[in-house]
C-alpha positions as CSV (number, residue, x, y, z in Angstrom):
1,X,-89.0,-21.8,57.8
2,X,-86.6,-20.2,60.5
3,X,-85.0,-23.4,61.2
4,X,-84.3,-23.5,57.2
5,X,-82.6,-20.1,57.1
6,X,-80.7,-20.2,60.2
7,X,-79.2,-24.0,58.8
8,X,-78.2,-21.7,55.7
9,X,-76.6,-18.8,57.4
10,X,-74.9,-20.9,60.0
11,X,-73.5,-23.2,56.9
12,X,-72.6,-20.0,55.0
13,X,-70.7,-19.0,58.6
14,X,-69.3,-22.4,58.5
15,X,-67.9,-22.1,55.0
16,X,-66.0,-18.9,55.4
17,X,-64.5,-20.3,58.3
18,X,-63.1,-22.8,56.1
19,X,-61.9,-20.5,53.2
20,X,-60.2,-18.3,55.8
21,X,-58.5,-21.2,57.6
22,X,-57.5,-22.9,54.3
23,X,-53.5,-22.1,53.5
24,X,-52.8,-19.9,50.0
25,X,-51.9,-21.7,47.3
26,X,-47.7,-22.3,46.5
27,X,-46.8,-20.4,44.1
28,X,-43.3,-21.5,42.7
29,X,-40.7,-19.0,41.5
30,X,-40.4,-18.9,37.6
31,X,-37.3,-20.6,36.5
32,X,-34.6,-18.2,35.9
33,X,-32.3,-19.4,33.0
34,X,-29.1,-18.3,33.4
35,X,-28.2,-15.7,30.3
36,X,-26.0,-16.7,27.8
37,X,-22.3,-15.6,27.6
38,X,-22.1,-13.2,24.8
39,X,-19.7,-14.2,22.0
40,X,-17.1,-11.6,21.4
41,X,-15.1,-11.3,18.6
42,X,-11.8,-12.4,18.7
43,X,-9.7,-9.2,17.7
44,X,-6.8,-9.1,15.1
45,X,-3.9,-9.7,17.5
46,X,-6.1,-12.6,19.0
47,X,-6.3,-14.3,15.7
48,X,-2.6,-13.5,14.6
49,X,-1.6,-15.5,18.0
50,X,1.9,-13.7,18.8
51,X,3.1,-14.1,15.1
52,X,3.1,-10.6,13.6
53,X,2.6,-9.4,10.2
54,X,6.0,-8.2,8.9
55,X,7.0,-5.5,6.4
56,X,10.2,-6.7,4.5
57,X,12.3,-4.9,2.6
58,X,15.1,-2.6,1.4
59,X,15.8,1.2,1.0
60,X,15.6,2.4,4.5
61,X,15.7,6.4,4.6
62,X,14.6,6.8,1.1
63,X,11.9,9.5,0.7
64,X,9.4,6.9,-0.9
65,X,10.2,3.9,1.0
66,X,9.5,5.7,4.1
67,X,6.0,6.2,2.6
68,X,5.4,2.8,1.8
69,X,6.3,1.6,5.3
70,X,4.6,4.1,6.6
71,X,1.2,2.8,4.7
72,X,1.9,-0.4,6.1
73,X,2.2,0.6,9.7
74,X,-0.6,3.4,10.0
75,X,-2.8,0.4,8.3
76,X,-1.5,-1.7,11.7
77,X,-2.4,0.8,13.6
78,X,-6.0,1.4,12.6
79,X,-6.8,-2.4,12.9
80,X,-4.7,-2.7,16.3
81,X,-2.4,-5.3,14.2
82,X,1.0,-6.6,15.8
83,X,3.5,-5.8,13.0
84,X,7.3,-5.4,13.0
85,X,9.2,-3.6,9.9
86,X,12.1,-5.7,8.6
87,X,14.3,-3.0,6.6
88,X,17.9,-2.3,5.8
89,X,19.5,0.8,3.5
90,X,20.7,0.2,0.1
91,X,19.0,-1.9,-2.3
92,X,20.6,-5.2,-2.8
93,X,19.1,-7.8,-3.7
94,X,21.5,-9.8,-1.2
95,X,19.9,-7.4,2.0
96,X,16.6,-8.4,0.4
97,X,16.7,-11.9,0.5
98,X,18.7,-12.0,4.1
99,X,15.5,-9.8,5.5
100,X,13.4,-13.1,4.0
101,X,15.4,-15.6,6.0
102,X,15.1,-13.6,9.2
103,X,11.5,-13.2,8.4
104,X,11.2,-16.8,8.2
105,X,12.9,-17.5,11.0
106,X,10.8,-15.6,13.3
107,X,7.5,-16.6,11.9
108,X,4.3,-14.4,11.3
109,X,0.7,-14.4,10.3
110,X,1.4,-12.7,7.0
111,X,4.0,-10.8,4.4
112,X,3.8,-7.6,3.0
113,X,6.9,-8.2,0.9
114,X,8.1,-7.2,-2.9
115,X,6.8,-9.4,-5.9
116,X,10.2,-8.7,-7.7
117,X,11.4,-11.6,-9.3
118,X,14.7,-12.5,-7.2
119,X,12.6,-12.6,-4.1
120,X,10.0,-15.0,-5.1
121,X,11.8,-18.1,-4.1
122,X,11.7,-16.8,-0.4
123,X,7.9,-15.4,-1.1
124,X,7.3,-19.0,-2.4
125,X,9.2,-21.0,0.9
126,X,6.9,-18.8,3.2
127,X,3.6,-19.6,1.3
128,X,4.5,-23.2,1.9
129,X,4.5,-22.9,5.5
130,X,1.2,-21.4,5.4
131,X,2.4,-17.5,5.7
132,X,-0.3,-15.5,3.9
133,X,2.2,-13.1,1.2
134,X,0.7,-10.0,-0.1
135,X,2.9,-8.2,-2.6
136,X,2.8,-4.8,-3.7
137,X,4.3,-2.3,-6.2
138,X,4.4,-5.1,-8.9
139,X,1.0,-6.8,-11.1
140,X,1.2,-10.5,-10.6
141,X,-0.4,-13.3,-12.4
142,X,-1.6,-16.8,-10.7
143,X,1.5,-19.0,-12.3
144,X,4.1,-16.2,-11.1
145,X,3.6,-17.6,-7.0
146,X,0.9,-20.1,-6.6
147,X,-1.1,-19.8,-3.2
148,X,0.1,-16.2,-3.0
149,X,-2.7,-14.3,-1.1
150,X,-3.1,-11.2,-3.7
151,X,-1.1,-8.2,-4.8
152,X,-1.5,-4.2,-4.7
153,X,0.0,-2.1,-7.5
154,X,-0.7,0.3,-10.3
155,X,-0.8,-0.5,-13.9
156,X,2.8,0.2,-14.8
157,X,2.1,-0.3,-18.4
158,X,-0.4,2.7,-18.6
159,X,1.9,4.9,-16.7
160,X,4.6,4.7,-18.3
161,X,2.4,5.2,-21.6
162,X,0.9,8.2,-20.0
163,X,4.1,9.9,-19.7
164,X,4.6,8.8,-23.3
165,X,1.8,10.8,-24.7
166,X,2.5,13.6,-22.3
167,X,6.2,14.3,-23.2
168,X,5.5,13.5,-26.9
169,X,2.2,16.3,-26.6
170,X,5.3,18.7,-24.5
171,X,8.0,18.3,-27.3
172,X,6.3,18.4,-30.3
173,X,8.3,14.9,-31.1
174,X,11.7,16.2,-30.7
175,X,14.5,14.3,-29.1
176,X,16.8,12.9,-27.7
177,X,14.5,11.7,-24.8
178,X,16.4,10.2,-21.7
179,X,14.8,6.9,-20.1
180,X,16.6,6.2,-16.3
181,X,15.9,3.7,-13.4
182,X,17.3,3.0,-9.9
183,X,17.8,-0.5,-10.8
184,X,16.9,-3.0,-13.5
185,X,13.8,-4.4,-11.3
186,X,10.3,-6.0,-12.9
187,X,8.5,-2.5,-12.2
188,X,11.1,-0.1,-13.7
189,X,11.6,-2.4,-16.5
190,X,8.1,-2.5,-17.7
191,X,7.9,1.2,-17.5
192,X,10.3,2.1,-19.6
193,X,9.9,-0.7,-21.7
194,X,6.2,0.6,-22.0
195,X,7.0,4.4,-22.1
196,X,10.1,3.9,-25.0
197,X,7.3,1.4,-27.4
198,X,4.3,4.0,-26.9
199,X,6.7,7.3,-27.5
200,X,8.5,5.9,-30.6
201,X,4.6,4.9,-31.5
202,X,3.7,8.2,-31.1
203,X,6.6,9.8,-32.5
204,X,8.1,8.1,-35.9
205,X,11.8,8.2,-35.6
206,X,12.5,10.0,-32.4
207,X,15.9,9.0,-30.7
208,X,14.9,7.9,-27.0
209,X,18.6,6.9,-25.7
210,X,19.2,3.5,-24.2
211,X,18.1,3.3,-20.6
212,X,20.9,3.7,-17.8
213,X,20.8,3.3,-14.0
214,X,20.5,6.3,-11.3
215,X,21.4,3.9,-8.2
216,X,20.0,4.8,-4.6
217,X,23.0,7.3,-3.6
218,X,21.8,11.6,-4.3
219,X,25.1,12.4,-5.5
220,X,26.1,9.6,-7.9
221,X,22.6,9.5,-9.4
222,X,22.8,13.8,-10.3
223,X,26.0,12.9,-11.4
224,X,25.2,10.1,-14.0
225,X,22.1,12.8,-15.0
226,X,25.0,15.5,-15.3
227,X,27.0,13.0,-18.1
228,X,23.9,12.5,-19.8
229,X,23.5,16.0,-20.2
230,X,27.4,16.7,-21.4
231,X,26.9,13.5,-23.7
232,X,23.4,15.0,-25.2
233,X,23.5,18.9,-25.1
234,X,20.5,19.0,-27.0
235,X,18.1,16.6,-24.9
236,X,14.9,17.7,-24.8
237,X,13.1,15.5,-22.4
238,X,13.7,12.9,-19.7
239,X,12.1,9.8,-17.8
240,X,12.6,8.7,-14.4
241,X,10.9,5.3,-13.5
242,X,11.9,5.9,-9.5
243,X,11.2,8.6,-6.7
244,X,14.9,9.6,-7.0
245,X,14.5,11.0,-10.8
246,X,12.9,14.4,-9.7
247,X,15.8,15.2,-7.6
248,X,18.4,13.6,-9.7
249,X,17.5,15.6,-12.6
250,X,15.9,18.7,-11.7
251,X,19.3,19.1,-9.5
252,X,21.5,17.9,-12.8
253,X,20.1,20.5,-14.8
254,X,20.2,22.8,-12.1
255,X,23.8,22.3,-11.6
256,X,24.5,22.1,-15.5
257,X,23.4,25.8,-16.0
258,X,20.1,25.0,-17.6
259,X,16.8,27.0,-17.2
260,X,13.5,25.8,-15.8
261,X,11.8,24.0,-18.5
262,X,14.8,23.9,-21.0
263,X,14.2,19.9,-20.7
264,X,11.2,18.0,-20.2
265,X,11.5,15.9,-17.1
266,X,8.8,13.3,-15.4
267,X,10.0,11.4,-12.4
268,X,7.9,9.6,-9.7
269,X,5.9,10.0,-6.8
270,X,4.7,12.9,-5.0
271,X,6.9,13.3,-1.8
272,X,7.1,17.3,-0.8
273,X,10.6,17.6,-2.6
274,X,9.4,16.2,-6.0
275,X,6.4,18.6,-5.8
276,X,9.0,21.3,-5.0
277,X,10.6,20.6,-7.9
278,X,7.3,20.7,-10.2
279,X,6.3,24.0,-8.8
280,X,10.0,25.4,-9.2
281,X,9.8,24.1,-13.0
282,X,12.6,21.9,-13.2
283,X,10.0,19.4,-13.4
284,X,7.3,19.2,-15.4
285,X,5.5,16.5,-14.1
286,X,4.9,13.6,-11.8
287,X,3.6,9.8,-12.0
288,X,1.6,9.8,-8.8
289,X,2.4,6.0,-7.9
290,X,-0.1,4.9,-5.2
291,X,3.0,4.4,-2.9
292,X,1.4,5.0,0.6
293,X,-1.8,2.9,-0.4
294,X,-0.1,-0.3,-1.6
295,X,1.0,-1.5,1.5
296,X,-1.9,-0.2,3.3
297,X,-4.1,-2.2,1.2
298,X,-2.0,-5.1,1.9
299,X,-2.7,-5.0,5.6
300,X,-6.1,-4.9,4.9
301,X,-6.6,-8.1,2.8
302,X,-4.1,-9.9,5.6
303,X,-6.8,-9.0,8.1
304,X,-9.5,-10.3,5.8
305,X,-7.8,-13.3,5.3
306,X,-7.5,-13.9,9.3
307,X,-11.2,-13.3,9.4
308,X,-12.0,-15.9,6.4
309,X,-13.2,-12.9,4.2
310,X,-13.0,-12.7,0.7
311,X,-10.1,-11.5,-1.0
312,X,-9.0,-10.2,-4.5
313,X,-5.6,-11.4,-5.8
314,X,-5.0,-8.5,-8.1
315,X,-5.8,-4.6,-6.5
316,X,-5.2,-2.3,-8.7
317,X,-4.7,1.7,-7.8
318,X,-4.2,4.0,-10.5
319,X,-1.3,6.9,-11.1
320,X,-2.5,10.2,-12.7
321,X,0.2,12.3,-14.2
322,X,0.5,15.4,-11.9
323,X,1.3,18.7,-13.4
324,X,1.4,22.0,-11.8
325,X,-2.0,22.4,-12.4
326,X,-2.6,20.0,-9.4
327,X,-0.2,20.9,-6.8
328,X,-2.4,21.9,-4.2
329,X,-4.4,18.8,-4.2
330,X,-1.3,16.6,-3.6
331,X,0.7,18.9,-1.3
332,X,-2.0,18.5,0.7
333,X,-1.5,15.2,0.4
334,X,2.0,15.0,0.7
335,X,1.8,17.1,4.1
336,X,-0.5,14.2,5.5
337,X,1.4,11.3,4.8
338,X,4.7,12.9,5.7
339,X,3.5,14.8,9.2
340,X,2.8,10.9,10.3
341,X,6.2,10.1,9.6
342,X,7.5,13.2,12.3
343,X,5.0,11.4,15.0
């Protein structure tokens, strides 16, 4: 029996002898995969490789153009978008369609141009070299510039209609009403054409004068106001389809030795000198054209279209008529817009 247990005890000995010599097991290193680059997005400038998105157009130092460009580059600035402003003073066609040719000439990666009808051939040659155009200021249909990318305006139509109904409501239907433009352009054309139709709807026989042109120049433009005036002593309301008409004839009447209020006047847009003029009462209200937001809209759908996004053709803003009533609210305004054009 003690032979029997000392074989066991010296085979358990001889066993953990063994375990203890025997060498660990190799344990291999998990396989480290090396980590996927993360994919960044390629920015707007990245995408737009060197060809900038360009603002073309007429009118430089005019109070409402500057807003317009201004939309267009705070919209660049808020997406990190190379842009360059094409712009010259006046508002000849001629300038207009030179800016095109440069424009073309230096290529870009989209337009923010005018959909007026004399620069649609230009609008058209860039759309055939694959230049996204966005348009503002003027509705568009499909036929009017096939491939166009899309448009940003107002609905000219109701807004001249609106001030219709508003001076109608203001002088009990009397006339002679006063109808003036800057030029004889798509937009100012449908606005009067819309605000003479709906005020002779709303007023049987009324005498709304034939429409005649302001121009671009201060001076000349309160001076064509001022011949109306001598012409029709007893006018009792006027139109102005363009930012200038505030000034043109709240500074006529002014001149002419009228009171506040003594004629009805509605002009465009609400830069801080038209509202001025509405809180002095030499004008009794304003077509607040979405001015600032056009072109920054139009930014906006070129950067959608660089990304593949979705994009409307037709963006339509409205235009309330402001009255005194609403001054604040669009002073304020005003004073936001303008303060980026001092920076």
């Amino acid at each position: 029996m003690k032979k029997i247990t000392l074989v066991l005890v010296a085979l358990t000995l001889l066993a953990l002898v063994v375990v203890s010599c025997a060498k660990p097991p190799v344990v291999e290193p998990p396989v480290v995969q090396p980590a996927e680059p993360v994919a960044t997005a390629p920015t707007v400038r990245d995408l737009q490789k060197g060809k900038p998105f360009l603002y073309v157009g007429t009118g430089q130092g005019h109070p409402v153009i500057a807003l317009m460009v201004q939309g267009f580059l705070d919209a660049c600035e808020k997406y990190d978008a190379d842009c360059k402003v094409l712009l010259r003073p006046g508002f000849e066609d001629s300038d207009f369609i030179a800016l095109q040719d440069q424009a073309l000439a230096l290529g870009s990666s989209g337009w923010v141009s005018s959909g007026y009808s004399p620069y649609r051939p230009k609008n058209m040659e860039a759309i055939r070299q694959g230049i996204p155009v966005t348009t503002f200021h003027t509705p568009m249909g499909a036929e009017d510039m096939p491939g166009m990318l899309a448009w940003v305006a107002t609905d000219v139509r109701f807004y001249g209609k609106s001030a219709a109904i508003a001076i109608a409501e203001k002088v009990d239907c009397k006339g002679p009403v006063a109808i003036t433009q800057n030029t004889f352009n798509d937009t100012e054309n449908e606005a009067s054409d819309s605000f003479r139709a709906e005020l002779e709807a709303q007023c049987p026989g009324i005498e709304v004068l034939p429409t005649e042109i302001e121009g671009g120049e201060v001076s000349s433009s309160i001076a064509k106001a001022a011949t109306i005036l001598v012409a029709h002593p007893d006018l009792t309301a006027a139109f102005g389809t363009t930012g200038a008409s505030p000034t043109t004839w709240g500074k006529a009447l002014e001149q002419s030795g009228y009171e506040p209020g003594d004629v009805v006047v509605i002009g465009m847009d609400y830069t801080g000198p038209n509202l001025d003029l509405v809180k002095a009462g030499w004008v009794y209200a304003l077509v607040g054209q979405p001015i600032y937001e056009e072109t920054y809209r139009c930014v906006e759908l070129l950067v959608d279209s660089l990304y593949g996004r979705s994009v409307s053709f037709g963006n339509v803003y409205p235009s309330p008529i402001i009255t005194f009533e609403d001054l604040d609210k669009y002073y304020a305004y005003a004073e936001k817009i303008e303060g980026s054009l001092d920076k």
